[in-house]
N, C-alpha and C positions, 0 to 999 in steps of 0.2 A: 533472624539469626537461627532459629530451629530450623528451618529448610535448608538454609546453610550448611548446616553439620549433619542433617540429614543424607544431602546430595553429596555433602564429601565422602560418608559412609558408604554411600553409592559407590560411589568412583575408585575408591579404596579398596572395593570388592572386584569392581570388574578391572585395576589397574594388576590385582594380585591374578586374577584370569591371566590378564592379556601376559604376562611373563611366563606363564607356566607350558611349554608345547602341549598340547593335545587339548587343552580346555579354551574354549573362546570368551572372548569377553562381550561379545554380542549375545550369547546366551544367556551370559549372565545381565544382561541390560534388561534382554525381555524378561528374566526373570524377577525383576526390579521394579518392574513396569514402566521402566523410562525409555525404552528402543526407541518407538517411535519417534516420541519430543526430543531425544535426541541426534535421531538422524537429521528430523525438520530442521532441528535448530544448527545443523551444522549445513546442511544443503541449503538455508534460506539465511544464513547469518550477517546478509549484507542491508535485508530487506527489513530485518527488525534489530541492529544490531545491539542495540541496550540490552532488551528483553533477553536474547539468546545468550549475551554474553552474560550476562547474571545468572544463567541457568546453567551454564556450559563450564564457567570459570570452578565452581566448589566439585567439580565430576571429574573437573582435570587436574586439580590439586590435590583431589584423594586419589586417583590413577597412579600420581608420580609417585605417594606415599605409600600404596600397594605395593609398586610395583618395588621400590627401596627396600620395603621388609621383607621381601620376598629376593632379593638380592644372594644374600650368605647363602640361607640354605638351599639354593637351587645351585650356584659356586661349588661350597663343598658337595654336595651330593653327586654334583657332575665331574668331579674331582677325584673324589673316592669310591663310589656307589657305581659308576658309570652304566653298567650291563641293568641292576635292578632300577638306577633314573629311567633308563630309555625304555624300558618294557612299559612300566607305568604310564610313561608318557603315548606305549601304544596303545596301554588298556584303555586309558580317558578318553584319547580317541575314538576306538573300535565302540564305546558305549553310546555316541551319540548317532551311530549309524542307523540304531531300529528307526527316532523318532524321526531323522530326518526323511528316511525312506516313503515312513506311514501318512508323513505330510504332502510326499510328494505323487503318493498313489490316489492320495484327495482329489487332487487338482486334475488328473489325468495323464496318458499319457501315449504319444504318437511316435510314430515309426524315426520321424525327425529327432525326438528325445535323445535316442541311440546316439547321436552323432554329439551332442552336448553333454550327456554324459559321459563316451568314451575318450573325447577330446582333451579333457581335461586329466583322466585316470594314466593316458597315454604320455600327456606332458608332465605330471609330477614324479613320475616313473623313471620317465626319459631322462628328467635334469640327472639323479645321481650318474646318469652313465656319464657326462662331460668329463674329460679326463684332469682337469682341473679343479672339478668339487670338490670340496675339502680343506683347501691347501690355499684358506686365506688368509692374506696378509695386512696386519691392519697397523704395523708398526710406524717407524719412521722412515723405509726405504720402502714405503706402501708405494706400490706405479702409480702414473696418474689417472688411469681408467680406475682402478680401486677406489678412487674417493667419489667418483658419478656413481660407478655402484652403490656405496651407501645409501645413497640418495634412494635407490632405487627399493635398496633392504628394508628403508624406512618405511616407503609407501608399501611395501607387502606385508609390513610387520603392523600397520595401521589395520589390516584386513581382520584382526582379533577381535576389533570394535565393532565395525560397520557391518561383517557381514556374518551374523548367526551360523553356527556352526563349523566355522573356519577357523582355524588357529595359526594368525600369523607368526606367533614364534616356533612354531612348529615346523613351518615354512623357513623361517631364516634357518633353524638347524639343518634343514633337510638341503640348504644352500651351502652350508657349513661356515655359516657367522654368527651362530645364535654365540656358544664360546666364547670368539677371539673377540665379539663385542661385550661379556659379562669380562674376559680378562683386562681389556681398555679400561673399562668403569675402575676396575683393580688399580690401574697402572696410574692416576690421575694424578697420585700425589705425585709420585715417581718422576713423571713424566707430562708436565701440568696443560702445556700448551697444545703438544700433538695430540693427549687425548680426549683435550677438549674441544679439539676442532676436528677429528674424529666423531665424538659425540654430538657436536654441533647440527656434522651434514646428517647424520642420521637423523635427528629431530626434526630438521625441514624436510626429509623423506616424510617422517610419519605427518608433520604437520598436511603438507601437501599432500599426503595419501587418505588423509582422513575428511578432507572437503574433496577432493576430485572424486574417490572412491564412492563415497554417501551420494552424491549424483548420479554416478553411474548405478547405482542400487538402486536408487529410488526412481533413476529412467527406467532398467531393466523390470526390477520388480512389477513396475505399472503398465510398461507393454507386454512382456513375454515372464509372468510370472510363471508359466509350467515351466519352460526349457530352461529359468535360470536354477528354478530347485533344481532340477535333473542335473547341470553344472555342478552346483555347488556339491551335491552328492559323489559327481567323480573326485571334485579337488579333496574329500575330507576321505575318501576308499582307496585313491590311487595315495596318500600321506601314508596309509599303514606298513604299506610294502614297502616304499620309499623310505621311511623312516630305518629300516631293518636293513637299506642298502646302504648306508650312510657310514663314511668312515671310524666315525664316532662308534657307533654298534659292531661293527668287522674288528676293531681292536680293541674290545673292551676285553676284559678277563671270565671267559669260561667256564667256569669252575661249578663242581657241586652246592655252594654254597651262597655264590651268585645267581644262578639259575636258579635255584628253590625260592629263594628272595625276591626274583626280579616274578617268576610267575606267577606270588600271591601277589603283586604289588599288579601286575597287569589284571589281575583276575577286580582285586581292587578296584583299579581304576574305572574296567567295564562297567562294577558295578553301581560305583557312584557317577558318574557319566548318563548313565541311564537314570539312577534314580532324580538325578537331577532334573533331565529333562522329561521324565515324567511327571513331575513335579510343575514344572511351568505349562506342560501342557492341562494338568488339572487345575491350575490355579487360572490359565485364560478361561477356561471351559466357565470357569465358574464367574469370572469376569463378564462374559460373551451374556450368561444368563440374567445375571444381575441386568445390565443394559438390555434385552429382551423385555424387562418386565417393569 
């Protein structure tokens, strides 16, 4: 029972990550020290299924209770705050760029690099230019290509978890459904059936995104672990600018009083971003040693 509520605490931490754009919930896993056992247990959960589900079950019942409390006040803040949420939301990001960089100048790095990291900076970039981003519908006269999207919002909104330093709600905003899917959660009383089948397909997106995903990490990771850091580094450099193209940011309110707000709140963000992961980089360091000796 204490590992129980231990692993709920877990989950509860990296469920309030995975909601927030710009923080990931894979960082916070490793900083948890559960990443690993947890990508295992999601990429092998056929082959030991008791054991993993025991392990997996109290990580994903604290996630949904993270990610609940964290609910209202990301709502109103994106509500009224708008201009000082989304700077923050780039600070937190822009602050996990030194370590991911310094991990991936470890590992090395070749002329081919270029092409896996531009690739990725060039298509999160790209998406805001779609003349349709922004302008999702997620009501009851939603088309019927909208509801496979979801699906698809899930599995990218999954990427919070599995893969370190990526923030897939940062992504669904940068799609322009982080919003209209916190206004759905809203609408549920309202509107009990459509938003719950709404809500539905989203969750077999992330189910299905969070075992398909964790494979492909853990194939990528073990053959081509340089060129995937150098990837994952464009998708978390080409989010900054993206994020700032976003219709969300274009109409927010300008003002002297928003700007001053919104750029300690970025400056903020940088700086606990960083501290953060500097932090789990000294706490493996010291892990790694411990096991040495």
């Amino acid at each position: 029972m204490k590992d129980f509520f231990k692993l709920f605490a877990t989950g509860a931490l990296i469920g309030i990550a995975m909601i927030i754009p710009g923080v990931s919930g894979g960082t916070l896993a490793v900083l948890m020290g559960v990443y690993d056992r947890l990508i295992g247990a999601i990429s092998d959960l056929r082959r030991d299924f008791k054991k993993n589900i025991i392990f997996l079950l109290p990580i994903i019942l604290g996630a949904v209770a993270g990610i609940v409390a964290m609910y209202f006040p990301l709502y109103y803040a994106l509500k009224y705050a708008k201009l000082p949420t989304i700077l923050l939301f780039t600070g937190l990001m822009a602050g996990s760029l030194p370590k991911l960089f310094k991990d991936s100048i470890k590992r090395g790095f070749k002329p081919t690099d270029v092409v896996a990291f531009l690739i990725p900076v060039a298509v999160v970039i790209g998406i805001c230019f779609i003349p349709t981003l922004g302008d999702v519908n997620l009501g009851a006269d939603m088309p019927v290509g909208g509801y496979f999207l979801l699906i698809i919002m899930g599995a990218l909104a999954s990427c919070a978890l599995v893969v370190p330093g990526v923030s897939g709600s940062l992504l669904m905003f940068i799609f322009g459904y982080y919003q209209p899917i916190l206004d759905t959660v809203r609408a549920i009383l309202s509107n009990f059936w459509h938003s719950f089948g709404v809500l539905a397909l989203f969750a077999i997106g992330l189910i299905v995104g969070f075992f398909s995903i964790a494979k492909l990490m853990k194939f990528f990771l073990n053959k081509f672990p340089r060129g995937t850091g150098w990837a994952i580094n464009g998708f978390v450099l080409g989010s900054i600018p993206a994020i700032l193209l976003t219709d969300e940011f274009v109409s927010s309110t300008f003002d002297d009083i928003n700007i001053s707000i919104g750029v300690i709140l970025c400056l903020f963000g940088v700086i606990a971003t960083y501290a953060l992961t500097a932090y789990v980089e000294s706490k493996t360091k010291k892990q790694d040693t411990v096991e040495e000796n």
